[in-house]
N, C-alpha and C positions, 0 to 999 in steps of 0.2 A: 624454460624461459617464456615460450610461447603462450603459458598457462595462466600469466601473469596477467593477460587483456585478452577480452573474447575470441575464441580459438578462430573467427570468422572474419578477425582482422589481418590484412598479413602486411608481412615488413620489407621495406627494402632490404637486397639483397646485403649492400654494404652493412645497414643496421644488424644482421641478422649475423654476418659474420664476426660485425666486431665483438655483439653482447656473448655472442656462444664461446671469442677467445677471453674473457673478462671474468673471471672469479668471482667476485664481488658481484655479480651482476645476475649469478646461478640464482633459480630461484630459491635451490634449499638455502643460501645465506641471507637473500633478504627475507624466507620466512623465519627462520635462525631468530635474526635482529628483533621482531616483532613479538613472536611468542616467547621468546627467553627475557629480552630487556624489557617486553611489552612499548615497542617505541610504536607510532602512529606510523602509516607509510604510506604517502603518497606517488602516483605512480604521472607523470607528464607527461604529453606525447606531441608531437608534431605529423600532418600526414600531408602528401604529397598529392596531386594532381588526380592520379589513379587511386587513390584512396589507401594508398599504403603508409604504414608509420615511419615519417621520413625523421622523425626525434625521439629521443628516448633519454627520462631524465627520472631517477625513482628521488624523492626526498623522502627522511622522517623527520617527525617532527617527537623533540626531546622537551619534555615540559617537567622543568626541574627544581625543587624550591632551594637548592643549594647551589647549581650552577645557571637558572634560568631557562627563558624561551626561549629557544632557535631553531632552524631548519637546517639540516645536517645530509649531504650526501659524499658517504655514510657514513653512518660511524662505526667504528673499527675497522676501517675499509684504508686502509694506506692510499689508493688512486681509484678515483671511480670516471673513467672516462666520459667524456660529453660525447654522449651518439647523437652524431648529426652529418646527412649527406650533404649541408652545405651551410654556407655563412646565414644565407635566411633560417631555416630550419633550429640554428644553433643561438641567435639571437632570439627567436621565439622561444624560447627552453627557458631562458635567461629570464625576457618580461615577463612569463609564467612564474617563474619561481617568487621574483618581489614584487608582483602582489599577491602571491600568495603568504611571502614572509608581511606585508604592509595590513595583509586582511587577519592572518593570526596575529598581529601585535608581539614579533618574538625579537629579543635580541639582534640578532644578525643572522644571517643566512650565510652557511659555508660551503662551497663546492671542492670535493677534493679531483679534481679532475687534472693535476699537474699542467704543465703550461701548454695552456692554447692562445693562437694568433687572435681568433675575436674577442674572446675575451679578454684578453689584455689593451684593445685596444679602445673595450667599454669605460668614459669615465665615472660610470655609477657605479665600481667595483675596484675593491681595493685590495691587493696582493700579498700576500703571508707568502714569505723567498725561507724559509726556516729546516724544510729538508732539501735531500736531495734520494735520488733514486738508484739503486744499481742492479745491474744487468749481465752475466756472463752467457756470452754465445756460447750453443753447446755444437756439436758436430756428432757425426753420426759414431764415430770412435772417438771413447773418451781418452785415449794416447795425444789428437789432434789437442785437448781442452789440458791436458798436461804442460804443454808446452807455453803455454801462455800465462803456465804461473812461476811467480818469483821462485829464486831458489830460494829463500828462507821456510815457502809456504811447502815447497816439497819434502826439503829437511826436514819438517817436521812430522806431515804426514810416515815419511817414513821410517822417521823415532816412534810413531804411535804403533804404528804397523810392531818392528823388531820389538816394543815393550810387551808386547802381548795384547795389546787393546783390540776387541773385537764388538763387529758393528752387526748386529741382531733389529730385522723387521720386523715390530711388535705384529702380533696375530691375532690376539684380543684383548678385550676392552680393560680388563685387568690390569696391561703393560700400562695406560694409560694414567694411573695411579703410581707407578715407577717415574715416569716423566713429572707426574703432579709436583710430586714430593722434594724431585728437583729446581722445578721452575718456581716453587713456593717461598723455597730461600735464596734462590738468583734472583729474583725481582725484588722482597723486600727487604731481605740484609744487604744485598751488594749492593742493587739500585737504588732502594726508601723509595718501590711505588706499590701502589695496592696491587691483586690478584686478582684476578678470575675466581670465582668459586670449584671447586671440583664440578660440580656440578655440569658446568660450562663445558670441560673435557670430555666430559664423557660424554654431553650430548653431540660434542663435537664428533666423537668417534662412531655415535650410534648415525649421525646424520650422513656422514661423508665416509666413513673406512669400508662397507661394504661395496662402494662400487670402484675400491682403491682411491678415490680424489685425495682421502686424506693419508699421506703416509708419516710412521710415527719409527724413528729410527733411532736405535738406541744401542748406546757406547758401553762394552762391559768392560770388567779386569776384575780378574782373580772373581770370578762368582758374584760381583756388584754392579750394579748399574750406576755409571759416574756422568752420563752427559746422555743428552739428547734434543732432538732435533723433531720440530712437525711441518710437515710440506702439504700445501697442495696442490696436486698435480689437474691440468684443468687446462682444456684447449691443448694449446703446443709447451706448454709454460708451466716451470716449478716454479710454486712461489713457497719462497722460507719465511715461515707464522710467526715461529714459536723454535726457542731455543733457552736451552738450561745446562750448567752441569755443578758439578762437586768441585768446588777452591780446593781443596785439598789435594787434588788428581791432576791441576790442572798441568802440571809438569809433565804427563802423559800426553799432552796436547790433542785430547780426545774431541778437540769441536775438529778440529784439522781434519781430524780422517770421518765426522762423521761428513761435513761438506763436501768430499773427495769422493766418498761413498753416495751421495746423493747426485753428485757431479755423473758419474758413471752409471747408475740406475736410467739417468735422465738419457744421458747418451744411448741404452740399450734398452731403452723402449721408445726412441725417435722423439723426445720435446728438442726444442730447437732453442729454448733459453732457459736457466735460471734463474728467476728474480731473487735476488737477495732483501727486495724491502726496503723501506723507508728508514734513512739515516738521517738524525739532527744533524747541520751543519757544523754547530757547536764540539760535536761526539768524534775528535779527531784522532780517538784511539779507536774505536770503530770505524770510522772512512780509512783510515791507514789499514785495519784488517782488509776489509774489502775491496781496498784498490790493493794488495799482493796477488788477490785471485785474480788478477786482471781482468775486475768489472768495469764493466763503461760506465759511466756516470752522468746523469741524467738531472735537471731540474723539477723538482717535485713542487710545481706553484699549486699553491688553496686560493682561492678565489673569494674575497667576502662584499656585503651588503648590510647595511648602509658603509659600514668599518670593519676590520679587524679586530676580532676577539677569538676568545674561549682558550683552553688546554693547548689544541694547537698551533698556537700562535703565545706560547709562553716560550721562550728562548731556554733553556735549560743551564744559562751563565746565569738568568734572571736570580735577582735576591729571592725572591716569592720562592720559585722553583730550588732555589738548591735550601731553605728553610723548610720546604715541604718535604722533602727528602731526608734530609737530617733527620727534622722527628720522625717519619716513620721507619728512620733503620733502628729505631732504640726502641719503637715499642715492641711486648714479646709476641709471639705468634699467635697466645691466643685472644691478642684482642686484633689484631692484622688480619687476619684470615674471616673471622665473622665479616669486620667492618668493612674489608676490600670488596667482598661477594657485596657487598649492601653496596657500597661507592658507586660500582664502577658503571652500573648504569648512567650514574647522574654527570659518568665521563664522557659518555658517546659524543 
C-alpha cells in the first residue's frame, strides 16, 4: 500500500489502518486494474498539519468509445471507502476529484464508497441507492455463527453434507480452469452478462493465491466438480468475489455447504466478518439467500458528478437491462466468451 506514494511520505495512523483493512485498496488490485484493463489511475491525497496523508482517494480514469469518459473509483471494486480522518480532509478528496473529472471532460465521476454522512450532504452530488451490502459476523467458533442461521439454511447445508457433496481447497492454478468452466455458463446462460476472460482468473490466482488472500473452494460429487466459490481473504474480512455452480446439481445444494465451509475457515483462522458483496435491490431471490445466513444489511450508496449514470446505476427491472440480458443468454458461447473478454473493460 505504502508503495503507492513515496516511501518518505507517512500516513495517518487511522488512514493506514483503514487502507490495509480494505481489499480493493491492496496495491496488487489497483495494479491488477491498470495493467490487465490498461485503465489510467490516479492516485489523490489530502495531508495534515505534520505533513502526513490525512486523505486518500485512488480514481481511474475509463476512456471508452462504447460506454464513454468517466472517473471511476473503482471499478470492479463493489465499495471503495473514502479515507479521510475528518470532514475537511474528506471534502477536499471530493473538490479534487471534479475538477479533476471538469479538466478530463469525462461523463461523470462515480465514487463507490457506500454511504457517507459528508457526502450526502454535498449538493453537487447525486446518489445511485441501487445496491445494498451484506455482512455476517463471524466468531472465533464457527458453532457460535451456526446459530444465527435459519433453519432452512442448515437443512440444507446438511442434505449437502449426507449427499456426499465434498468441499476441496484448490492448490493450483489448474483448479482455477474447473471454477472457469463453471462461472462461464452461471453468468452467461443463467444471468445473459458477459465474462472475464480466462485469462482474468488466472492472473487473479497467479497475483493473490500465493500469499493465500485468494481462496478458491470447490464443491465435488461423484468425481466432478459442480460449484464453486472465490474469496478473498484480506485484513480481518472474507470477501465473496466470485461464485458459480452446475443447474443440474443444484438439488445437492452445493453453494450451501460451500459458504458454511468458507464460514468456518474464516472462523479458524480469526477473520471477524464475511462479506457477502454487493446485492441489487431489485435481486430479491438473492437478498432472501443472504438474509437466511443472517447477514446484516447495509446501504451500499455510489456517489456521482455532475449526475447519475453508467452500468451501475442501470436498475436490473430496467427495459435496457433485462433486453441486454435476453440477447446474451441466446448467443452460443463462442461468440460470448471472445466478446465478454473484449467488453468488460469498457464495463469498469
Amino acid at each position: 500500500m505504502l508503495s503507492l506514494l513515496p516511501i518518505n511520505v507517512p500516513w495517518h495512523p487511522s488512514i493506514k489502518e483503514q487502507a490495509e483493512n480494505s481489499f480493493y485498496y491492496d496495491q496488487r488490485w489497483l495494479e491488477l486494474l491498470t495493467t490487465f484493463y490498461g485503465y489510467r489511475m490516479t492516485h489523490l491525497t489530502t495531508t495534515d498539519r505534520e505533513g502526513r496523508i490525512s486523505g486518500f482517494l485512488p480514481l481511474c480514469f475509463v476512456n471508452s468509445p462504447l460506454t464513454g469518459r468517466r472517473l471511476v473509483s473503482l471499478p470492479f471494486s463493489d465499495q471503495c471507502p473514502l479515507l479521510a480522518v475528518d470532514e475537511t480532509s474528506a471534502n477536499n478528496l471530493v473538490e479534487q476529484a471534479i475538477r479533476l473529472a471538469r479538466q478530463q471532460k469525462v461523463k461523470y465521476l462515480e465514487l463507490r464508497t457506500g454511504a457517507h454522512e459528508q457526502l450526502a450532504q454535498r449538493s453537487d452530488l447525486a446518489e445511485g441507492n441501487l445496491y445494498v451490502n451484506w455482512s455476517i459476523p463471524l466468531s472465533e467458533r464457527a458453532e457460535d455463527v451456526w446459530t444465527t442461521l435459519r433453519k432452512p439454511v442448515q437443512h440444507q447445508i446438511k442434505k449437502s453434507q449426507k449427499n456426499g457433496v465434498h468441499i476441496r481447497v484448490a492448490q493450483k492454478c489448474e483448479d482455477m480452469l474447473l471454477y472457469y468452466n463453471l462461472h462461464l455458463r452461471t453468468r452467461v446462460k443463467k444471468h445473459g452478462m458477459p465474462v472475464q476472460s480466462r485469462k482474468y482468473f488466472s492472473t487473479l490466482w497467479d497475483t493473490f493465491a500465493a500469499s493465500n488472500t485468494l481462496q478458491l473452494l470447490l464443491a465435488e460429487y461423484e468425481g466432478n466438480t459442480i460449484a464453486g466459490i472465490i474469496i478473498f481473504a484480506f485484513g480481518t474480512t472474507l470477501h465473496y468475489a466470485y461464485g458459480a455452480s452446475d443447474e443440474n446439481h443444484l438439488k445437492l445444494a452445493p453453494n450451501n455447504l460451500l459458504f458454511w465451509d468458507a464460514i468456518t475457515w474464516g472462523c479458524e483462522h480469526g477473520y471477524k466478518v464475511f462479506d457477502l458483496g454487493r446485492t441489487a435491490r431489485d435481486n430479491e431471490g438473492l437478498m432472501e439467500f443472504k438474509r437466511r445466513w443472517g447477514a446484516i444489511q447495509e446501504s451500499l450508496t455510489y456517489y456521482y458528478y455532475p449526475h447519475a449514470a453508467g452500468l451501475a446505476f442501470t436498475s436490473e427491472n430496467s427495459p435496457t437491462f433485462r433486453l441486454l440480458t435476453t440477447v446474451w443468454k441466446t448467443l452460443p458461447l463462442t461468440v460470448t466468451v471472445p466478446l465478454g473478454g473484449w467488453f468488460y473493460r469498457h464495463m469498469g
